[in-house]
N, C-alpha and C positions, 0 to 999 in steps of 0.2 A: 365306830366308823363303819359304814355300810359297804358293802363291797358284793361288783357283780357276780353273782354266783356263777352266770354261764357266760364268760366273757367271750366273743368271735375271735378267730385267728385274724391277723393283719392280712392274709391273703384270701380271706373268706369272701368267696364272691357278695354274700350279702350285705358288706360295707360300702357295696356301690351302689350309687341313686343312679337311675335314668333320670336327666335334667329333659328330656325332651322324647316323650312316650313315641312318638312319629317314629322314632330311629331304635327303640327296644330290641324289634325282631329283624330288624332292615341289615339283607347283606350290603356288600360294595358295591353291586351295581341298583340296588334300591335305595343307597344312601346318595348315590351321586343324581339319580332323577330326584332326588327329594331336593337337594340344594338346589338345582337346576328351579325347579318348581316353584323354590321360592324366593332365590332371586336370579331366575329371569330378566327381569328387566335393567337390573343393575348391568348387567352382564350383557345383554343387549345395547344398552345406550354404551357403554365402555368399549366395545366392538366399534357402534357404529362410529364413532368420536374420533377414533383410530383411521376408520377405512379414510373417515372425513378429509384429517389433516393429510395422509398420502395423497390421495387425491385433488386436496388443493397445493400439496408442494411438487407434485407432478406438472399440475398443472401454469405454476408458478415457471418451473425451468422450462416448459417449450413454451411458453409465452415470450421469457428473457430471450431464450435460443433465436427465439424470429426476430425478437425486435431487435437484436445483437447483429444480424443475417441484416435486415432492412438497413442497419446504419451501415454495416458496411458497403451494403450497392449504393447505398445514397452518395458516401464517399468517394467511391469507385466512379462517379458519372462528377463528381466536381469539374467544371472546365473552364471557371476562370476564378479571378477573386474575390468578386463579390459573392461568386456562390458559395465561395468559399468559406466567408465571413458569416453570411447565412448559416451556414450548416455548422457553423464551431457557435454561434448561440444559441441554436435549437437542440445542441446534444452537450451542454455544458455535463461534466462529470465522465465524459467518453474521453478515450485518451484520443480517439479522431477529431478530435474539436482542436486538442490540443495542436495535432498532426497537419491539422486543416492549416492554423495560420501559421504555422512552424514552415510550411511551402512556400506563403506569400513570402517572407525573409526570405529564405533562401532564394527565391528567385530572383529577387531584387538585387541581394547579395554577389549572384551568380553573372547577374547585367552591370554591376558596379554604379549600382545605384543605393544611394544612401537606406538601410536598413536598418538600425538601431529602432528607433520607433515601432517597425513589424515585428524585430524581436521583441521586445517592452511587452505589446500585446500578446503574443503568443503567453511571452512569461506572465503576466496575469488572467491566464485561463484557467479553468477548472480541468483535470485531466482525470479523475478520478481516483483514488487511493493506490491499484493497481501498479506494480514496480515497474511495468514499461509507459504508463504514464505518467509517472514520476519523474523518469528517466527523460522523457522529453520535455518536463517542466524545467528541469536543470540546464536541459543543455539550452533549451532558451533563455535563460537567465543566465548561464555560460553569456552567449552571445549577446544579448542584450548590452553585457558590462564593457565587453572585448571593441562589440561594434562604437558603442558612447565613446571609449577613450581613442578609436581610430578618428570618429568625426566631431573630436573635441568637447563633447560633455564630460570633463576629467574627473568631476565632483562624483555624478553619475555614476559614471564606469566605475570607479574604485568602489564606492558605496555597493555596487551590484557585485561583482568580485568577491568584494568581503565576502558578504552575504554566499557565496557558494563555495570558497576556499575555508569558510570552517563552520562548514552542514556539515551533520555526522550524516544527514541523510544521503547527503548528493554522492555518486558515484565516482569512485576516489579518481577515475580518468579526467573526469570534468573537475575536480578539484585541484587536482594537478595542473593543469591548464591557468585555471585562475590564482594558483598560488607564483607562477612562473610571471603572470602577466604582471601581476602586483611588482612583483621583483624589477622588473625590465621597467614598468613607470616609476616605483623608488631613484631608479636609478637614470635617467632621463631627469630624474629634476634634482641630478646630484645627494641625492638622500642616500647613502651608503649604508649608515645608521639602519635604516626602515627594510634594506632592499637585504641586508643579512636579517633582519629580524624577521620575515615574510620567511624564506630560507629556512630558518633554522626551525620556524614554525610546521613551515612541510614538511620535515623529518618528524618532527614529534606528533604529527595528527597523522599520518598515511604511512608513517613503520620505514624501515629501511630501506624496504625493496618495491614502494612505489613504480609504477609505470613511466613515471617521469623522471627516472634518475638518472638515466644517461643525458636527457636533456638539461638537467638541474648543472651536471659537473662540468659541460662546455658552459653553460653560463658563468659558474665561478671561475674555470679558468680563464675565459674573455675578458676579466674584469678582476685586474689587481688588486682592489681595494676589500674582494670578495674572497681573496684565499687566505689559508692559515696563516694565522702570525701578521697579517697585513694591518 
């Protein structure tokens, strides 16, 4: 068996190749122009690519900024209701569209003039994703249900009620409200059965200590058929 006569030490510098003669004798500051030199251009285009997208998400948010600023002067100058109708189709996804026909009800509302139908629309608008256009989507479909069973769409109203007395989405105030209202028609058409089962559902979706609990407990005591043991 042959065997090297002059074997190197493991730490012998001469067990190392230079893979890439350019960089042999090249300090730290000749090795760093030397990568520069040869890719440049990677490093260039990966810069500019950068500057790019800042500059188009800059320019993205003052674009939004203004056209957010224009919706609201447009809003701001609403002064009647057809303009009003106008501007909640042309900014469908703003919650001022929403907010737009949310007025016409109310005002109708506020004249004592039939309104379920204004709410109906308002509640089928787009308000966009945003929790305070959420929040007025609700309370229009609040309304909607409330105004239907005032002027006798009874089917309606409850069907809308439903529909927001158990949204995990809707805002547990407006939940309250339609979980009450439900109660109070159970109970108007003698359904005792319904108008505790509404009740005892408000406890178990809105927690204890609901907003509407001091109003829930004058209701069960107004109504013997609604307290313990009854």
């Amino acid at each position: 068996m042959s065997q090297d006569r002059n074997p190197s030490p493991k730490d012998d510098d001469r067990n190392l190749v230079v893979v890439d003669e350019d960089f042999a004798q090249a300090d730290a500051e000749d090795r760093l122009w030397l990568l520069w030199e040869r890719h440049r251009s990677a490093i260039v285009g990966s810069v500019t690519a950068i500057l790019v997208g800042l500059i188009a998400w800059f320019a993205y948010r003052a674009w939004d900024d203004a056209r957010r600023e224009a919706v609201r002067e447009a809003y701001a100058s609403l002064a009647d209701d057809t303009a009003r109708r106008a501007f909640a189709a042309g900014n469908a996804g703003d919650p001022l569209a929403t907010a737009a026909l949310l007025t016409i009800a109310d005002d109708l509302q506020a004249k004592g003039q039939p309104a379920a139908k204004a709410y109906a629309e308002a509640a089928a608008s787009d308000p966009g994703p945003s929790r305070a256009g959420q929040a007025l989507l609700w309370r229009a479909r609040l309304y909607a249900g409330l105004l239907a069973l005032d002027e006798g769409a009874t089917a309606d109203g409850l069907a809308r009620l439903g529909e927001v007395a158990e949204a995990d989405g809707a805002p547990d105030a407006l939940r309250g409200s339609a979980f009450l209202a439900l109660a109070r028609a159970a109970l108007a058409a003698k359904d005792t059965a319904k108008a505790r089962e509404w009740l005892d559902k408000m406890d178990r979706l809105l927690g204890p200590d609901h907003p509407w609990r001091e109003e829930q407990r004058r209701l069960i005591g107004s109504e013997p058929a609604l307290r313990p043991g009854a």
